[in-house]
N, C-alpha and C positions, 0 to 999 in steps of 0.2 A: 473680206471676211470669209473664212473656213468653217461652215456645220457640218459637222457630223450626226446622222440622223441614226441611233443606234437603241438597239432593244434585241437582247439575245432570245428572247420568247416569241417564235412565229406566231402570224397571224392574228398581228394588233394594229396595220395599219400604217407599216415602215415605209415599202415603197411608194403607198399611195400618196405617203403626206407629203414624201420629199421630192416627185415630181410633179404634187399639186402646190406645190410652197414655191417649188421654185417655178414653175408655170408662172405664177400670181407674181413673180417680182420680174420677171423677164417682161411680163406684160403692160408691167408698171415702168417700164423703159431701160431696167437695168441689164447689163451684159450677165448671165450665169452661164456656169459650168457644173453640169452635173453629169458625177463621175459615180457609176455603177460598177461597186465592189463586192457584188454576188456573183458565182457562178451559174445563177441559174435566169440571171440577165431579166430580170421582168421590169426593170426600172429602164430598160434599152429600150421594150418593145414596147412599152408604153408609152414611148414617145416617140416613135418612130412608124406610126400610120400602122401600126400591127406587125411591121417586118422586123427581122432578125438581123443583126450584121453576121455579115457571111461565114463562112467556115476560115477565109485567110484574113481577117477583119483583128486588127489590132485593139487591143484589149487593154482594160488599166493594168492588169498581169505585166503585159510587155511594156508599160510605161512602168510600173516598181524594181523590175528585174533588168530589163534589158535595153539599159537607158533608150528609150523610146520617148519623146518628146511628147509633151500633151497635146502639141499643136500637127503632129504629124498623126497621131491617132485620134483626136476630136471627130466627130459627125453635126453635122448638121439634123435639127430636129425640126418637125412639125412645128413648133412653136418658135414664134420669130424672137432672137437675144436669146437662146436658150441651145445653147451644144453639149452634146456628150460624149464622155467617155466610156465607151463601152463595157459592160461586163460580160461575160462569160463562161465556158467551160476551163479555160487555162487559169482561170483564179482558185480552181479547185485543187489542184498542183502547186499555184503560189503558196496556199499556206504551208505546204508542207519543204518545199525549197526554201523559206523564208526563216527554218528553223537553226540551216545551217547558215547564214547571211550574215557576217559585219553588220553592225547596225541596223537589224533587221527591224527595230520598231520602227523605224526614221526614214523606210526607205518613200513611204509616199509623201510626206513630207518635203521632204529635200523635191520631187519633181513636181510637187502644189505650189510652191512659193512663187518660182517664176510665172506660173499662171495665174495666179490671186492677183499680180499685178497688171494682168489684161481683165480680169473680170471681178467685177468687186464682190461678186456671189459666188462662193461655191459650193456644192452640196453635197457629201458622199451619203449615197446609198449603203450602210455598211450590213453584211449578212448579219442574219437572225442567229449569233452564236459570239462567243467572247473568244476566239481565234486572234490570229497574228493580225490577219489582215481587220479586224475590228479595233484592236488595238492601234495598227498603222494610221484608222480612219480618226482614232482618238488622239495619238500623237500628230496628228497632222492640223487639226481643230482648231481654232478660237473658241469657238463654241458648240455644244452639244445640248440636240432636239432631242425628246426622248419620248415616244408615242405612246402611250398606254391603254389597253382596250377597256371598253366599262364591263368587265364581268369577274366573275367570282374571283377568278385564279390573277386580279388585275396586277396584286403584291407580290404573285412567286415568282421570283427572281430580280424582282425590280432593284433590292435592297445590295442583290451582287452586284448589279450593274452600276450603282452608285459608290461601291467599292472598288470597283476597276476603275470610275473614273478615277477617287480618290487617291487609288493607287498611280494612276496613270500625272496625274497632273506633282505628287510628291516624286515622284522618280523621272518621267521623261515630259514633260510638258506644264511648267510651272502655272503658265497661262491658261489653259485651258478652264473653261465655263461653262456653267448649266446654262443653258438660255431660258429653257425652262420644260416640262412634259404634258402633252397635248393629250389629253383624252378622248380619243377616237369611239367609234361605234357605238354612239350613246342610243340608246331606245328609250323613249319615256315612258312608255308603255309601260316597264317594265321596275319594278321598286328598286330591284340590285341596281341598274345602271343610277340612280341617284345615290344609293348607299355607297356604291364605289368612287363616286368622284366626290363624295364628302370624304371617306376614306382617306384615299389617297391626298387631299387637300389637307387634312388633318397629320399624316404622317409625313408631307412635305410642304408647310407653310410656304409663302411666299413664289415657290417655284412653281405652280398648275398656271398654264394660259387661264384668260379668262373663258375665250374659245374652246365652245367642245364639238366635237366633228358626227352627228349624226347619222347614225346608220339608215342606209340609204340606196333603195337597188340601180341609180345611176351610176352611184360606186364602183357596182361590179359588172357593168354592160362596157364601162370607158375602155378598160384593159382590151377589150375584144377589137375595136379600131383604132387602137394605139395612139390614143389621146386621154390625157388628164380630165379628169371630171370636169376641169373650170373652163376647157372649152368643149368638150362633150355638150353637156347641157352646164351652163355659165348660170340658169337661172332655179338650177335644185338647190335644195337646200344644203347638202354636203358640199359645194363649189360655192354659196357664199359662206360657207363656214371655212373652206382653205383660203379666200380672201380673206377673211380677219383674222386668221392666225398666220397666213402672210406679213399683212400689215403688225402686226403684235411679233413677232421674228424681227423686222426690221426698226420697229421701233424700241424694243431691248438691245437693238445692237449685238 
């Protein structure tokens, strides 16, 4: 199965959920693949003990363009069952190479499938932006995560991005599926973060996790030694909250 983990609006909790989502199932014994389609790689280094792949370090770039095998550019992660495919600066070029491409929404697609059959999970990082390469992570998809922060501005944009998929799944990808959208950065403290996930609940029935991801300063200490929250500290509350919306990902299938 292919998730696309996708929200054009920075700074709602993209990267964290989808190498703490797939931390939690790699953990749980299954082979993933998580494939970092930003160029600005924070889904690499956060699984990678804080380090950076190198300057000549093959990239999901050169696995969309220049047929590059997922299995010759994969890393090995911190996390046991859990490989990646790097992101980087060269995917910052791909979108714009990708405009003049044959088949350019398809092209990561076509180099996922023969990997989906070594790893039953895979999980794109897709950037905070509805680009080529966002789309490629949509036409490549079974299913689509969709993180939503609890605060004021939770709706702006949201309602495009339900439009791309819509548009994506009517034109290139018939299959493609909500899995569902995870509300990140809850404060209870706070009245808005309960107004917004009723919100949001009320303008998308059926689709909100039951899981909401509590703001939480282990959250943002994990990125600094290139480890997911759920082994950073495994017992804060943000890390059993990506357990249960791990488990609730895998159990919507």
């Amino acid at each position: 199965m292919i998730y696309a983990v996708a929200n054009q609006k920075g700074g709602v909790g993209k990267t964290t959920t989808t190498i703490n989502i797939a931390a939690c199932i790699a953990a749980a014994g299954h082979r993933v693949l998580l494939v970092d389609a930003d160029a600005q790689a924070n889904a690499s280094s956060g699984v990678l003990g804080g380090a950076r792949p190198g300057a000549d370090a093959l990239t999901t770039a050169d696995v969309m363009l220049d047929g590059v095998s997922t299995t010759q550019a994969s890393l090995t992660t911190v996390v046991p069952r859990l490989d990646l495919l790097p992101g980087g600066a060269p995917l910052a070029g791909a979108a714009v190479e990708l405009v003049g491409r044959e088949g350019r929404e398809g092209l990561l697609r076509a180099v996922l499938q023969p990997a989906a059959a070594q790893y039953p999970y895979v999980f794109i990082d897709c950037p905070p932006s509805l680009d080529l390469i966002t789309v490629n992570g949509l036409v490549a998809a079974d299913r689509v995560v969709v993180p939503v922060q609890c605060e004021y501005y939770a709706l702006e944009g949201l309602s495009r991005l339900m439009e791309t998929v819509s548009e994506v799944r009517a034109r290139l990808n018939p299959s493609l599926v909500i899995s569902g959208l995870l509300m990140t950065m809850h404060d209870p403290r706070t009245r808005i973060s309960g107004e917004v996930v009723n919100e949001v609940r009320a303008h998308f029935p059926g689709l909100v996790f039951d899981t909401i991801v509590p703001r939480n300063v282990r959250v943002t200490e994990s990125p600094s030694f290139g480890e997911p929250v759920v082994r950073y500290d495994p017992q804060c509350a943000a890390a059993e909250a990506y357990q249960q919306a791990a488990m609730e990902v895998m159990a919507r299938g």
